[in-house]
Each structure stands twice: as C-alpha cells, then as structure tokens.
BADO-348244 format. One line per 10 residues: number of its first residue (from 1); their letters; for each residue x, y, z of N, C-alpha, C. Coordinates in steps of 0.001 Angstrom, whole numbers, plus 500000, padded with zeros to 6 digits. Layout:
REM residues N
NUM = a = X Y Z X Y Z X Y Z ~ ...
***
This chain:
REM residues 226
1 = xxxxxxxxxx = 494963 486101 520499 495490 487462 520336 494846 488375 521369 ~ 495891 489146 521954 495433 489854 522942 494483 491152 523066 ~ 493243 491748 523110 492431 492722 522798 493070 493452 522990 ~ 492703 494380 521776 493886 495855 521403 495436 495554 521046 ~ 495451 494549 520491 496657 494177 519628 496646 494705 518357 ~ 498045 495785 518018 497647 495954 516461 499166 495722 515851 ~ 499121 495722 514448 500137 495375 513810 501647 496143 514386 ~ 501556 497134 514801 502412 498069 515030 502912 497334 516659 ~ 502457 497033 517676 503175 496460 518750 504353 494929 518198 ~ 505015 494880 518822 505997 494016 518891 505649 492482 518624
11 = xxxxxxxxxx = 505175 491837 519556 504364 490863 519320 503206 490521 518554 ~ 503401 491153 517870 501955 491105 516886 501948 490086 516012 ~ 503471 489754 515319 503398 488406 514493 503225 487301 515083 ~ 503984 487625 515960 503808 485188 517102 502160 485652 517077 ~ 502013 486390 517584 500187 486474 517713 499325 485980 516815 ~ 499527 486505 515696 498898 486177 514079 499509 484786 513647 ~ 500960 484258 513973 501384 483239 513193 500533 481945 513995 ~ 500009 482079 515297 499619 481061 516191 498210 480813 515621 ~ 497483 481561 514709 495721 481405 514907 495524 480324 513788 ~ 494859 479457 513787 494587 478055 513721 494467 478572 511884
21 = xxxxxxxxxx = 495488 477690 510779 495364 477523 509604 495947 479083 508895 ~ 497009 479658 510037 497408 480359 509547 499101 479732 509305 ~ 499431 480000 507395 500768 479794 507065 501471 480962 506697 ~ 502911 480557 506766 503840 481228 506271 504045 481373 504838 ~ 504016 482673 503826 504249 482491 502744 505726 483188 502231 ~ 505925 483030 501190 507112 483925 500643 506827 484031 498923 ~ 507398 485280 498855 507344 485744 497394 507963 486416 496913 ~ 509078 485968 495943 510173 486531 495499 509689 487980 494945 ~ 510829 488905 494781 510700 490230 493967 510118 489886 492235 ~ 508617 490619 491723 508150 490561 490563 507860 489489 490820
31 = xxxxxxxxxx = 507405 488264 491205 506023 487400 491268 504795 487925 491308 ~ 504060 487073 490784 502395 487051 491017 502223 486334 492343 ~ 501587 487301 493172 500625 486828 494556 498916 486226 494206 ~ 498168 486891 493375 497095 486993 492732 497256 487173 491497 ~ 496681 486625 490418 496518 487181 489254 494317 487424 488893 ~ 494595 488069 488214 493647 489146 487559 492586 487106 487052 ~ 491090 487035 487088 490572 485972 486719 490149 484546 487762 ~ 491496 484660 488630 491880 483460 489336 490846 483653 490684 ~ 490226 482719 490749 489682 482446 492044 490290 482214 493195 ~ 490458 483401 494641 491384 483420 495868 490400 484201 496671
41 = xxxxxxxxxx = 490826 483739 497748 489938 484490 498644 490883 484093 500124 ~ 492045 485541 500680 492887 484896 501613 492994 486153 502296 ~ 494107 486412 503516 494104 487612 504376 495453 487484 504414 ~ 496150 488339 503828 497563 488678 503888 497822 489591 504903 ~ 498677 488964 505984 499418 489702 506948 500495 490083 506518 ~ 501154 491212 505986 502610 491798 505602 503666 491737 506273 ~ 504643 490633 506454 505552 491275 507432 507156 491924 506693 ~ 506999 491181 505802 508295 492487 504428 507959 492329 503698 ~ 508525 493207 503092 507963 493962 501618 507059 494148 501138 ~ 507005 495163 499909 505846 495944 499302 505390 494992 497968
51 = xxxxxxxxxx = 503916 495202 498010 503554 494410 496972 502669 495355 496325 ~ 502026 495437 494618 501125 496319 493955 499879 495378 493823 ~ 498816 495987 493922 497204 495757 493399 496978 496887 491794 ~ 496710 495983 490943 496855 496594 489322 496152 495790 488175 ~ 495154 496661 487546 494561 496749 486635 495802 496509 485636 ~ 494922 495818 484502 495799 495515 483449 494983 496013 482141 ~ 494799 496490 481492 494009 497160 480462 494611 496654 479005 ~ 493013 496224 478196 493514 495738 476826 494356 495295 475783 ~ 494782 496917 476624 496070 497506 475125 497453 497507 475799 ~ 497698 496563 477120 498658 496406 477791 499022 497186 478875
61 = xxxxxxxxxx = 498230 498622 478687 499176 499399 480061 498584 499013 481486 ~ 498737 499738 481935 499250 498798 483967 498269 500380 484754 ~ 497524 500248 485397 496882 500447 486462 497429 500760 487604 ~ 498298 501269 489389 498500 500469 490143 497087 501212 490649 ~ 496485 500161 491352 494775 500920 492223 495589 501421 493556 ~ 496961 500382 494020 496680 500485 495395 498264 499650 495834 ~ 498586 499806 497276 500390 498706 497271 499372 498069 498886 ~ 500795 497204 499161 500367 496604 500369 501944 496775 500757 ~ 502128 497475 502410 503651 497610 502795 503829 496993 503859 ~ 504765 496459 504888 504879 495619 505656 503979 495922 506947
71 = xxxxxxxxxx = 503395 495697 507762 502663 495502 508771 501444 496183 508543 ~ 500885 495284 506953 499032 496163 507107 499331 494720 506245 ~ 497308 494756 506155 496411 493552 505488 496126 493615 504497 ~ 496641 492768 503777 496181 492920 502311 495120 492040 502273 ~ 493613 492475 501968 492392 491149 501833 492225 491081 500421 ~ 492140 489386 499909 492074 488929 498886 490929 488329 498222 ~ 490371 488804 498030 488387 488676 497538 488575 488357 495713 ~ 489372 487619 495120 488810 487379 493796 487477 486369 493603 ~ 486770 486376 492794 486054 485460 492456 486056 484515 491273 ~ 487388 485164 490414 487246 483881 489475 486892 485099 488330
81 = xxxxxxxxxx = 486373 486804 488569 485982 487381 487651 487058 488420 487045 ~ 487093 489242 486302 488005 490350 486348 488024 490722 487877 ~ 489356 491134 488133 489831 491460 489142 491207 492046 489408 ~ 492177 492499 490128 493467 492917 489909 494564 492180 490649 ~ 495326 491789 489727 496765 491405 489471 497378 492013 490759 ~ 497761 490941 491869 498944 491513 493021 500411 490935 492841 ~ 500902 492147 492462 502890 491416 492259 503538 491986 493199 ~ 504180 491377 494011 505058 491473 494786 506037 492112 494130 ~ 506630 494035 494478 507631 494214 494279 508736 494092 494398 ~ 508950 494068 496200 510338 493450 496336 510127 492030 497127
91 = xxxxxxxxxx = 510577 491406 497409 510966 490128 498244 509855 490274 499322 ~ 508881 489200 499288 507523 489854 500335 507383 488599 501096 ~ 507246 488981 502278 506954 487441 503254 505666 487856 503864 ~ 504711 487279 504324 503624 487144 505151 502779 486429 505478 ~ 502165 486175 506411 501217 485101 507131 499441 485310 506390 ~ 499587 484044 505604 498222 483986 505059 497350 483196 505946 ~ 495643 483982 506322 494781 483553 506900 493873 483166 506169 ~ 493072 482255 506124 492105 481818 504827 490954 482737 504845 ~ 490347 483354 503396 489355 483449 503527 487831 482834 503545 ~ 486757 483550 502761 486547 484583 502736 486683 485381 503817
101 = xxxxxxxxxx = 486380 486988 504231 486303 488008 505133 485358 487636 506097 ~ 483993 487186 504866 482901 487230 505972 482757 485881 506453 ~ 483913 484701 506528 483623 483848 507551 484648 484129 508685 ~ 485464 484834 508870 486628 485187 509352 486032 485471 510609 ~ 484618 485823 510984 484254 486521 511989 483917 484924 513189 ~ 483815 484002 512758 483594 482677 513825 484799 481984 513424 ~ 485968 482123 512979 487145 481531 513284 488382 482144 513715 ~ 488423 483688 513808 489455 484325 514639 489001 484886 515392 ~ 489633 485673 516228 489450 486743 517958 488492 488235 517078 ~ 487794 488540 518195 487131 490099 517867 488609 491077 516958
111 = xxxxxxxxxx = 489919 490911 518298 490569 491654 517692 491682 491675 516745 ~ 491761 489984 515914 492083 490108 514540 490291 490754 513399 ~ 489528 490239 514047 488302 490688 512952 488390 492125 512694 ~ 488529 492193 513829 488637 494459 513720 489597 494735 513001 ~ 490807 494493 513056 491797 494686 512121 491540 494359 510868 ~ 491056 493380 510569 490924 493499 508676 489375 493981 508245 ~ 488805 494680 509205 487726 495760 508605 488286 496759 508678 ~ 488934 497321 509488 489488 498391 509172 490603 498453 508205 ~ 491090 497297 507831 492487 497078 506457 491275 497357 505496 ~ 490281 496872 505366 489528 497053 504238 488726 498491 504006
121 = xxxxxxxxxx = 488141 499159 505583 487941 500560 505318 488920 501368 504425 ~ 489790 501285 505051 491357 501580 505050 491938 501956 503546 ~ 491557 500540 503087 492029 500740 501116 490748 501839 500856 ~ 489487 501492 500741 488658 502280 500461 489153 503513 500371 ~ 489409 503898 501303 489845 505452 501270 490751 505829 500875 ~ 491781 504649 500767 493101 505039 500009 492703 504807 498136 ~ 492125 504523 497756 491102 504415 496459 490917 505379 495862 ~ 489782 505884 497192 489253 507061 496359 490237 508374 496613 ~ 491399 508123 497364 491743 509364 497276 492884 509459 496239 ~ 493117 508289 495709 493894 508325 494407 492969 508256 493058
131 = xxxxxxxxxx = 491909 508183 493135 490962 508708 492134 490694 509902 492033 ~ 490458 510801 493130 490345 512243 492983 491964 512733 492945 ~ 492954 512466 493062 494333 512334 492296 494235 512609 491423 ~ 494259 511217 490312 494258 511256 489397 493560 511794 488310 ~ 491971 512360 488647 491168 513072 488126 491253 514577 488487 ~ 491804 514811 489257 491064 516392 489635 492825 517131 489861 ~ 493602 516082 490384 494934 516942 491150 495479 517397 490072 ~ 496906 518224 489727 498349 518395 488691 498911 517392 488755 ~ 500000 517219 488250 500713 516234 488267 501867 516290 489530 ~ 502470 517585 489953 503066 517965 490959 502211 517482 492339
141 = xxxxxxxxxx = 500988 518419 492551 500248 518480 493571 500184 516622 493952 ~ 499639 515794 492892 499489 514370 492909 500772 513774 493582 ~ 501588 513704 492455 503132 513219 493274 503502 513662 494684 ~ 503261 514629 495029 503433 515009 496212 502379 514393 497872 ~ 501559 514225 497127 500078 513419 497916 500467 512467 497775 ~ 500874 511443 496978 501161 510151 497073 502805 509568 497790 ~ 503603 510662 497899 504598 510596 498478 504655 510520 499838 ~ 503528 511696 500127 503008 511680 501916 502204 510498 502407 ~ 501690 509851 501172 500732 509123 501909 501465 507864 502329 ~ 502455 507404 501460 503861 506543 501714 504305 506849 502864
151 = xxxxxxxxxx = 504771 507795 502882 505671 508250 503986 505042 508184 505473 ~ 503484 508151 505479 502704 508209 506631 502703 506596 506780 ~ 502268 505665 505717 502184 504365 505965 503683 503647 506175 ~ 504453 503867 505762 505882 503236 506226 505803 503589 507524 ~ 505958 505157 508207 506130 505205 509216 505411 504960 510070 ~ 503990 504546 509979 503235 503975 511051 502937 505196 512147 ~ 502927 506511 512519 502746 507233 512990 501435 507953 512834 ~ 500539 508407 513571 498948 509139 513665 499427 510765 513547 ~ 500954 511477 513997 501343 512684 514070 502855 513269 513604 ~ 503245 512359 513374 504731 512991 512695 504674 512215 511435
161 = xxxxxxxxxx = 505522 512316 510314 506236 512353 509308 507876 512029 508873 ~ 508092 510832 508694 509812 511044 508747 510392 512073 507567 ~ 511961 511506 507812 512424 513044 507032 512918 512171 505941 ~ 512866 510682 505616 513072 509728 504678 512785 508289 504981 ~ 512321 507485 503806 511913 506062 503783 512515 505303 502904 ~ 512391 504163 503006 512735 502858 501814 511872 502893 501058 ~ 511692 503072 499531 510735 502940 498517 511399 502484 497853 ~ 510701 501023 497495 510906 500006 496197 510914 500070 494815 ~ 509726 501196 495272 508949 501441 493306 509943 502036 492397 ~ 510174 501447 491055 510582 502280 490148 509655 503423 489624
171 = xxxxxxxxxx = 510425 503957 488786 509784 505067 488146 508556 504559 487291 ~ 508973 503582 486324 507514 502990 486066 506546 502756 487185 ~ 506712 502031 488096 505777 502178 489332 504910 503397 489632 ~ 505924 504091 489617 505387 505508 489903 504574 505947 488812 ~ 504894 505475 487316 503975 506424 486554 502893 505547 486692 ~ 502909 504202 486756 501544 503587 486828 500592 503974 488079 ~ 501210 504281 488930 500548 504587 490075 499807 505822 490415 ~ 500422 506510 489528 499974 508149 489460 499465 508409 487879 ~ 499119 507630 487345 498317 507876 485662 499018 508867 485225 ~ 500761 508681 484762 501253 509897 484724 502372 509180 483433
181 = xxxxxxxxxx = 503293 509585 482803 504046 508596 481632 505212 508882 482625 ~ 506569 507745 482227 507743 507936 482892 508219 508855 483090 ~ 507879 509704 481819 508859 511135 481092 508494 512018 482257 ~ 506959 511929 482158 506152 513382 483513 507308 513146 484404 ~ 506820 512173 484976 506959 511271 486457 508618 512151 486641 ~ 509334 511710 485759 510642 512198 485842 511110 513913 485946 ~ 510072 514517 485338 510065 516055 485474 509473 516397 486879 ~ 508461 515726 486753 507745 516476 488568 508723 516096 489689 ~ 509399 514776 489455 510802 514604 490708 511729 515468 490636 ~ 512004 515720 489314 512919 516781 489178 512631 518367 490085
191 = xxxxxxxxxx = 510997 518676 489583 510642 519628 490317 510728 519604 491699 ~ 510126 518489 491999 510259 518567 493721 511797 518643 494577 ~ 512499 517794 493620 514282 518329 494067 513827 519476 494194 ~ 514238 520208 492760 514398 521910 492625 514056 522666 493480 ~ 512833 522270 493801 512071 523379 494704 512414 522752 496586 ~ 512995 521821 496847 513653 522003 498062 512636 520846 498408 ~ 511562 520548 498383 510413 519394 498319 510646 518654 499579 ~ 510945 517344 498387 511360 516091 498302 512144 515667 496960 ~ 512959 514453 497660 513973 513766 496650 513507 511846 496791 ~ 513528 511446 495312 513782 510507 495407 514750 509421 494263
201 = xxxxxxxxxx = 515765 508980 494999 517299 508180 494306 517287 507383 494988 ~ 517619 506164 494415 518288 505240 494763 517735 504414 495939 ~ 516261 504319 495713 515153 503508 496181 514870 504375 497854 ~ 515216 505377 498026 515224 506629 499288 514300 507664 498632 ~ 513507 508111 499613 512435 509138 499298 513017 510046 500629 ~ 513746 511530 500304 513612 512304 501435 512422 512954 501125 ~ 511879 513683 502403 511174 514934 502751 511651 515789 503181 ~ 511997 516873 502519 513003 517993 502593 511985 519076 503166 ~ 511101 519325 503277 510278 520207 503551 508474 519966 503893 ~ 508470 519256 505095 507400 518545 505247 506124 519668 505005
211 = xxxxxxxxxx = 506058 520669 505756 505211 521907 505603 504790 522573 503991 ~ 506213 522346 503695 506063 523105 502140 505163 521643 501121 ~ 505462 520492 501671 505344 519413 500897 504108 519426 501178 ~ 503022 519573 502484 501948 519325 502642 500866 520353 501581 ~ 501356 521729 501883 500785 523132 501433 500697 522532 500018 ~ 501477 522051 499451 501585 521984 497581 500744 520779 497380 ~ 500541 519855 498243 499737 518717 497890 497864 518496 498535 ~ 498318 519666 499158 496683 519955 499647 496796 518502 500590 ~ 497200 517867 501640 497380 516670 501723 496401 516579 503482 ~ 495656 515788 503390 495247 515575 504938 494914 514360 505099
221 = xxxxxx = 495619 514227 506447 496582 512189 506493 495061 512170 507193 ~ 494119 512355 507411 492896 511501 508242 492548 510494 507517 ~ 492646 510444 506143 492060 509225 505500 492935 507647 505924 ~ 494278 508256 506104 494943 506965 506549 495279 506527 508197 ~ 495187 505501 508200 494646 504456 509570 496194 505063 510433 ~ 496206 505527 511437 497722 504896 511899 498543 503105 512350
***
C-alpha cells in the first residue's frame, strides 16, 4: 500500500484486498458480525453498508455505542468477556484483516497501521461525544448532532456538508442510538421538518438548513476524522 493511501482515494480497496491473509466477507441485512461474549479479534475494512456496535442490557433494551459506514475500520477486540453485539444493518461487505491491533504493526505497511489507529482514535471520540449527548444534550439539540455527525461521515469531507444522504437506520435505530423511546424520536423528526431543519423518510436524511442545523446542535465536526 502506497504511503498516504487513505480509504477515501480510489484504489484503496485492490490495496487492502492484496495484504497477505486479508479475506473477503459478506453479511446479509440484520446478521450478527460479532456477538456480545464471543472471542474475535479482526480489522474490518467497510466497503458497503452500515453496521451497529450495541450493548444489550438485562431487561432486553438495546444500546447503539457506535455504527461502522462504508470506507472506515471497524476494529474488533472481543475477548471472550462482555462486550458489544455488531449487526449488520443493511447488506455489509468488507475485507477482514486478522487481529489483534497490536500485532498488526509487523505484518502490514506503516500506512495501513496509521489508519486503524486513527479508526480507533476516531470511535473514541465518537463515544464520548455521544455520551455527553446523551447525558447533558435535549433531545432536539442530540438528534440534530447525531444527524451531522452522519452526514459528515457518509460524506467523507474535512469542509462541506451534503444537502442529503442514504440512512439505513430505522426509527428504532434511532431511538437506540440516541437513548431516546420511538415515540420522542418521532416528535423531534417531526420538529426538525417543522422548523425547516432537516427531514428524514424513506431511508433519506435531507439537510434543509445546514447553518440553522449546526446553531441548534451546538455541533463541531473536529472530533470526526475526514
């Protein structure tokens, strides 16, 4: 792989599909990639579709911590202990590299290694900024932060914003993802129509008002990688 290769150039998959004990996987829509217990330890290269990372709690309800969308790394560190459940939402293909992380550094190039420290900085920050979400934001302000932060990772851009994306997630998705019940989930979309926002139908998320959308969500994309 060529130094300063990143997911976003063209050639980036023959690149990744060539490095020694790397396969092709596939995973239908609603499969288990990981389950929660199971001992895995692998490096998911995304090349379609979105998959969830999710807590499963006692009393049945659903967690999401975190998604994985096509051209970023999903790293797979279970040990066999509690851990979180990855289901493929829609139809997901990608090139698995074996783990662990930390032998990864004497069997691939400097510049696949750099890439999945920074996939792993990367969640970190996407973590905690859905923890202070979910603890500190509204339910509006939240939905709206998590909409941008989509909208920044689909589009792969460091400075613009599209004006709409492909989103998989149902509304359950969404309430799991935002610690919010269907019912909310369904009023704050409503709001964001109303108020000129954003819309989302029929698996399409517009951004109707990128400025107004940022101001209401307090939102600043530095945490996410371009």
């Amino acid at each position: 792989m060529a130094s300063g290769l990143t997911l976003a150039d063209a050639s980036w998959e023959r690149a990744i599909s060539v490095l020694p004990g790397a396969v092709r996987r596939t995973y239908p829509a609603n499969t288990t990639i990981a389950g929660e217990y199971h001992a895995k330890s692998s490096i998911l290269i995304m090349t379609a579709g979105w998959a969830a990372f999710a807590k499963t709690l006692p009393n049945g309800s659903r967690l999401i911590v975190d998604f994985a969308l096509p051209r970023e790394i999903a790293v797979i560190e279970f040990a066999g202990k509690a851990g979180e459940t990855i289901t493929a939402l829609s139809d997901v293909t990608a090139i698995e590299l074996a783990g662990p992380v930390h032998t990864s550094f004497s069997r691939y190039p400097p510049s696949i290694c750099e890439a999945i420290l920074r996939a792993e900085a990367g969640r970190y920050s996407r973590v905690a900024e859905h923890l202070a979400g979910i603890g500190r934001r509204g339910a509006v302000e939240r939905t709206a932060h998590f909409l941008l932060e989509l909208a920044c990772r689909s589009h792969r851009s460091a400075t613009t914003y599209p004006d709409r994306f492909e989103c998989p997630l149902t509304q359950a998705d969404l309430a799991d993802a935002l610690g919010l019940s269907a019912v909310h989930v369904s009023r704050v979309l409503k709001t964001l129509r109303e108020t000129a926002l954003a819309s989302f139908r029929y698996g399409v998320v517009e951004l109707h008002d990128h400025a107004g959308l940022i101001k209401t969500a307090g939102f600043d994309r530095s945490y996410i990688s371009s």
